[in-house]
C-alpha positions as CSV (number, residue, x, y, z in Angstrom):
1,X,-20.9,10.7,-7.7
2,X,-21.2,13.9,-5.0
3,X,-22.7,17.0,-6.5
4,X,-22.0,20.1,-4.1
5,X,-24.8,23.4,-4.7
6,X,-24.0,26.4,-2.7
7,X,-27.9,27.4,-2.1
8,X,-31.1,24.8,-1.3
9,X,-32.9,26.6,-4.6
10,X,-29.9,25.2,-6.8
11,X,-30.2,22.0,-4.7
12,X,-33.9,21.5,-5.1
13,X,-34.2,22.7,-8.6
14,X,-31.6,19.8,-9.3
15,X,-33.5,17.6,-7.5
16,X,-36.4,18.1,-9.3
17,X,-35.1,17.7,-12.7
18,X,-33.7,14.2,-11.5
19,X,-37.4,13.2,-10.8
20,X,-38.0,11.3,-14.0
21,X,-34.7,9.2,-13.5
22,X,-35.4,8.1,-9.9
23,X,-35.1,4.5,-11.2
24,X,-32.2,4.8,-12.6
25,X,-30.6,7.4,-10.1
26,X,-30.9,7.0,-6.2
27,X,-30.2,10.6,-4.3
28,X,-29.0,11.1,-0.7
29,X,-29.1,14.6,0.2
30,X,-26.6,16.3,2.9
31,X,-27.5,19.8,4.2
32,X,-25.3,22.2,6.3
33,X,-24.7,25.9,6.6
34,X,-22.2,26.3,3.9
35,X,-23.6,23.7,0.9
36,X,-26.0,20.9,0.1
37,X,-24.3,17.2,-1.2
38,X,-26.3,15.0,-3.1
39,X,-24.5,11.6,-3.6
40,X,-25.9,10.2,-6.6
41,X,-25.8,5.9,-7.0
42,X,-26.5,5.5,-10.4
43,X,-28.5,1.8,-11.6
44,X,-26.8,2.6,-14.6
45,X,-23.8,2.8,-16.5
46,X,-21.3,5.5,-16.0
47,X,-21.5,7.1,-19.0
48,X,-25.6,6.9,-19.0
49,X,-25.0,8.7,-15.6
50,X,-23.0,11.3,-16.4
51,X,-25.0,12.7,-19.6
52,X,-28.3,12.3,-17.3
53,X,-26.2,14.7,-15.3
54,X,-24.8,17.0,-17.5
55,X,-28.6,17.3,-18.6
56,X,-30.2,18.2,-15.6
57,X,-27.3,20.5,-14.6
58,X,-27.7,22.3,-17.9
59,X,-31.3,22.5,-16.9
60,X,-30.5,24.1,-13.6
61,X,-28.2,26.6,-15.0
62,X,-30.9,27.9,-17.4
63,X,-33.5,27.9,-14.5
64,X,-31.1,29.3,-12.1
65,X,-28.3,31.2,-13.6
66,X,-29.1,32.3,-17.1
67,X,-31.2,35.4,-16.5
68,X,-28.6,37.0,-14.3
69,X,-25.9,35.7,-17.2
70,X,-27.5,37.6,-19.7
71,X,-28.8,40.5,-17.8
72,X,-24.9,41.2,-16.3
73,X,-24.0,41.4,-19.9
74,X,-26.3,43.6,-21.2
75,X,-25.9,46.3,-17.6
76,X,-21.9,45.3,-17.2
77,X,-20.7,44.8,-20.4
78,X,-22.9,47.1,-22.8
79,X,-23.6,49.8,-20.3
80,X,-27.8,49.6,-20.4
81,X,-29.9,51.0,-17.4
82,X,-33.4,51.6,-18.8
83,X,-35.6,48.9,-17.6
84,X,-37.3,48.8,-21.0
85,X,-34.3,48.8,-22.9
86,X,-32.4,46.0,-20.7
87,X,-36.4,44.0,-21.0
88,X,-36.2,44.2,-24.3
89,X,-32.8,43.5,-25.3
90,X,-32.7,40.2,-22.1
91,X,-36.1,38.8,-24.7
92,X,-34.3,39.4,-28.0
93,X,-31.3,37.2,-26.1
94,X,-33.2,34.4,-24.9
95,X,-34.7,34.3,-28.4
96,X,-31.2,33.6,-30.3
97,X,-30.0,31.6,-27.5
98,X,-32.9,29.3,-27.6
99,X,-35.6,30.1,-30.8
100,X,-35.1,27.3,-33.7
101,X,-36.6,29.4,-36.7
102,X,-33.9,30.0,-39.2
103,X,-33.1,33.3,-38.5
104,X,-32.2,32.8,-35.0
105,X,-29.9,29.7,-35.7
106,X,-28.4,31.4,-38.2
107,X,-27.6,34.3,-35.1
108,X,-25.9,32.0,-33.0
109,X,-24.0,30.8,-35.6
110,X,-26.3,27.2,-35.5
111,X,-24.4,26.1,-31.9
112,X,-27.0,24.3,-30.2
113,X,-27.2,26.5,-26.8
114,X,-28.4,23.1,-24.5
115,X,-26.3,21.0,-26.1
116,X,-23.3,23.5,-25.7
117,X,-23.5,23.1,-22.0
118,X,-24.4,19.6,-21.6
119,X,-21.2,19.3,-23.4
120,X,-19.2,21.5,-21.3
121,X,-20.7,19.6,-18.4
122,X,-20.1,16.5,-19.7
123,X,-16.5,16.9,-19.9
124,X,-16.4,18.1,-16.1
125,X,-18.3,14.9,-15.0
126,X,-16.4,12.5,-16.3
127,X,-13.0,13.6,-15.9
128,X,-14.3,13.8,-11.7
129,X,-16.7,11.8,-9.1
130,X,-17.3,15.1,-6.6
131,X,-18.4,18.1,-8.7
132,X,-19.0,21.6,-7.3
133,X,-21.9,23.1,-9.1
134,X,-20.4,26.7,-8.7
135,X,-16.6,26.3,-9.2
136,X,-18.2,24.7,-12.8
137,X,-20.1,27.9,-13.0
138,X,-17.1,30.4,-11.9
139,X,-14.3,28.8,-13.6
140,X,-15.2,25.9,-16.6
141,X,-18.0,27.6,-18.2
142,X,-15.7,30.5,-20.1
143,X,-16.8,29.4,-23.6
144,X,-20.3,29.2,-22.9
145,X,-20.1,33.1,-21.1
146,X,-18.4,33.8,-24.7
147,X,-20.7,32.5,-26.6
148,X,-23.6,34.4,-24.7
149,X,-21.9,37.2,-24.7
150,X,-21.5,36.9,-28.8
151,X,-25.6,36.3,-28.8
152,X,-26.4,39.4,-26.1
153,X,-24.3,41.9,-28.8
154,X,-26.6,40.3,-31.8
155,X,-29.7,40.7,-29.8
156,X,-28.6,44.9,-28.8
157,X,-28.1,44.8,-33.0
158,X,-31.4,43.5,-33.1
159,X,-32.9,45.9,-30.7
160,X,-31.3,48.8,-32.7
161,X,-32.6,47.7,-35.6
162,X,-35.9,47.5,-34.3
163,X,-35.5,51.0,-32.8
164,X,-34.5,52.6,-35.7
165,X,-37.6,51.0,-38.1
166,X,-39.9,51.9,-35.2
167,X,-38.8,55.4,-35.8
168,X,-39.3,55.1,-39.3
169,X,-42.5,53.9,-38.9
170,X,-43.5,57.0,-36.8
171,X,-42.1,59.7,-39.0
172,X,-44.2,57.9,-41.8
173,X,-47.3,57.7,-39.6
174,X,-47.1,61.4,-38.7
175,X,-46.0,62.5,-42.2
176,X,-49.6,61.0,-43.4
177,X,-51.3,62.4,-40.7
178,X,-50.2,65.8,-41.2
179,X,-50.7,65.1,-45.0
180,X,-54.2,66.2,-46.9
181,X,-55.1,63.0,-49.5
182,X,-53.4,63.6,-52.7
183,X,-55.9,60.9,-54.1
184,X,-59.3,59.7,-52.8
185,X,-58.9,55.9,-53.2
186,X,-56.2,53.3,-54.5
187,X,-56.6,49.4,-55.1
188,X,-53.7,47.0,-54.2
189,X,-53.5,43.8,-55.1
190,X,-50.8,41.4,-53.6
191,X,-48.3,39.6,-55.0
192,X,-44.5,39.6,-54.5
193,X,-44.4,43.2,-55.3
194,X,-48.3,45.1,-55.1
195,X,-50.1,46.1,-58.2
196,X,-51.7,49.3,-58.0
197,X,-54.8,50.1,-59.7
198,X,-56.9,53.7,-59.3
199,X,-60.4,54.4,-58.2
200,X,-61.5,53.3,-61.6
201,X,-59.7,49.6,-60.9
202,X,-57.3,50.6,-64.0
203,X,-53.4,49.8,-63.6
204,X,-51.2,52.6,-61.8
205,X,-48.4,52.3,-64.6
206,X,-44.6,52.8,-63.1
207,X,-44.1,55.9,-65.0
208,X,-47.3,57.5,-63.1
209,X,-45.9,56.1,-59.7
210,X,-42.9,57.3,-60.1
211,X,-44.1,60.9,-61.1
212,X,-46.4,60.9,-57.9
213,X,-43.0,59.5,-56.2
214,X,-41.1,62.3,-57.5
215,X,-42.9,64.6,-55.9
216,X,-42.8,63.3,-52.3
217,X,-39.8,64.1,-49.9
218,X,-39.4,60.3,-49.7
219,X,-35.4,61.0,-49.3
220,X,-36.0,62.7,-46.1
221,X,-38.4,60.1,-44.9
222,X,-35.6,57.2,-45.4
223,X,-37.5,56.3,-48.7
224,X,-36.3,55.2,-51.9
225,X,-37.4,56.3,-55.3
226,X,-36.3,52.6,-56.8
227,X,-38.8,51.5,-54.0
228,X,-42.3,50.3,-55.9
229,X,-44.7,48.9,-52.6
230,X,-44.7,51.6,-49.8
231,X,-43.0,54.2,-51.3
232,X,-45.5,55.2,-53.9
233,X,-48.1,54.9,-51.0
234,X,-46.5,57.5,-49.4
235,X,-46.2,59.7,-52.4
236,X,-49.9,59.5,-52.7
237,X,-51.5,59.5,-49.6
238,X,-54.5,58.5,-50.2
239,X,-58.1,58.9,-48.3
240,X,-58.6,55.0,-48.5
241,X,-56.8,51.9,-49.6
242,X,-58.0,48.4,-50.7
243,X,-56.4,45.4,-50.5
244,X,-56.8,42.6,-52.1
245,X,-55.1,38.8,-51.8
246,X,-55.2,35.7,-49.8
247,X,-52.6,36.8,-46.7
248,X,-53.7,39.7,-44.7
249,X,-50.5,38.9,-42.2
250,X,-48.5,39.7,-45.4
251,X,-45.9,42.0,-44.0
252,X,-45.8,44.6,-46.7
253,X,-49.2,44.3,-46.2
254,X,-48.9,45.3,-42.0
255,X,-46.6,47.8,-42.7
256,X,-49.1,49.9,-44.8
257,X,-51.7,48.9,-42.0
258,X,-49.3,50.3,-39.1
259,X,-48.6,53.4,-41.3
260,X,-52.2,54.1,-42.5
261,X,-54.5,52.8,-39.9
262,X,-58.1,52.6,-40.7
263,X,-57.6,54.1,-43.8
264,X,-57.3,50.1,-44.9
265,X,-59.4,47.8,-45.9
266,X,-58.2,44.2,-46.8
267,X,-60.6,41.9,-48.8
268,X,-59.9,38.5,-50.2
269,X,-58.6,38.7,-53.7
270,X,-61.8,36.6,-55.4
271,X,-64.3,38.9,-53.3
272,X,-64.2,42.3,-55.2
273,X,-61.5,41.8,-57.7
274,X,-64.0,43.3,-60.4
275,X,-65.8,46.4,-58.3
276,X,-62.5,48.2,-58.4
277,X,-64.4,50.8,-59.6
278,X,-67.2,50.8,-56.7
């Protein structure tokens, strides 16, 4: 098999990746102005050859090509300049492409990103014996530009959505700021939704949230009155707020922490469950 790359970096990243299969793969390398050949004699049988190839030529894309992919479609195709935004939007990308927690698979859809192109590849390789790294890149590889393109529009979703809670985080944090206490202290305990108990460590009922609530702007803040874990926090602001439970990464529990700062105190739940009232 002849592999033709149009630059030594495409040539010697290739090379590298073939490393761990230099017994099964000899390599005779070709250099001249224009391109570098690489004739590959393979100890093994064809089809072991070609995935080994498809492999490391999926490997070369990545380390080669895929940065430039994604960053072309967020500047080309969804119009971004700002450094920051096209940073931020190129590492929500690269998560969906390649992140395997559930939310990201369920992004892309659950297409394995590698194994898309070491598929594509693999049906280049075997239907030829002299492949042209870049004519694969320019011309076979439509789906696969597709397909990032579908996961570059998720990740801009993303970074919206992450825009807009930022700036619903900072209307909160100022709205508290700029707010004087309405009460002095208030215990939280977790749970799936917090239980709120006042500076005597007796129960906050939901009629008595929801009168503090009603009395907040917590429309204009993007609250909601039907909301029972930061929104009655909002509604009343308080000096200093306790915490108690076994997760302090909980992330109702971080939200109140980026909102209210230092006014927080988390302690495990079996520590001062009964001084409430301290």
């Amino acid at each position: 098999m002849e592999v033709y790359f149009e630059t030594d970096k495409e040539a010697q990243a290739f090379g590298n990746q073939l490393i761990p299969y230099r017994n099964q793969i000899s390599v005779h390398q070709q250099t001249n102005t224009w391109s570098s050949r690489l004739i590959l004699e393979g100890h093994i049988s064809k089809v072991e050859l070609i995935h080994i190839i498809s492999s490391v030529m999926t490997n070369v894309l990545i380390e080669e090509h895929l940065s430039d992919m994604i960053i072309r479609k967020i500047t080309d195709c969804y119009y971004f300049s700002d450094p920051d935004e096209i940073n931020r939007i190129y590492d929500f990308s690269m998560d969906i492409l390649f992140e395997k927690d559930e939310d990201n698979q369920s992004l892309r859809e659950h297409v394995d990103t590698i194994q898309l192109l070491q598929h594509l590849f693999f049906q280049q390789l075997k239907e030829h014996t002299s492949i042209h790294f870049s004519a694969i890149l320019r011309f076979r590889l439509e789906s696969f530009l597709q397909f990032v393109h579908a996961c570059v529009g998720k990740a801009i979703e993303e970074f919206k959505r992450e825009e807009d809670h930022q700036a619903f985080m900072d209307a909160l944090r100022h709205y508290i700021e700029k707010k004087e206490p309405c009460v002095d202290l208030v215990h939280i305990e977790q749970g799936e939704n917090f239980t709120f108990y006042n500076d005597k460590g007796e129960t906050i009922s939901k009629d008595m949230l929801r009168m503090w609530m009603f009395q907040a702007p917590l429309y204009a803040l993007g609250l909601h009155d039907n909301e029972f874990n930061l929104s009655p926090l909002i509604a009343m602001a308080p000096a200093k707020i306790k915490v108690y439970g076994n997760n302090p990464a909980d992330p109702k529990t971080m939200t109140i922490i980026n909102i209210f700062h230092e006014r927080v105190v988390f302690e495990r739940k079996g520590n001062s469950i009964l001084s409430r009232g301290e």
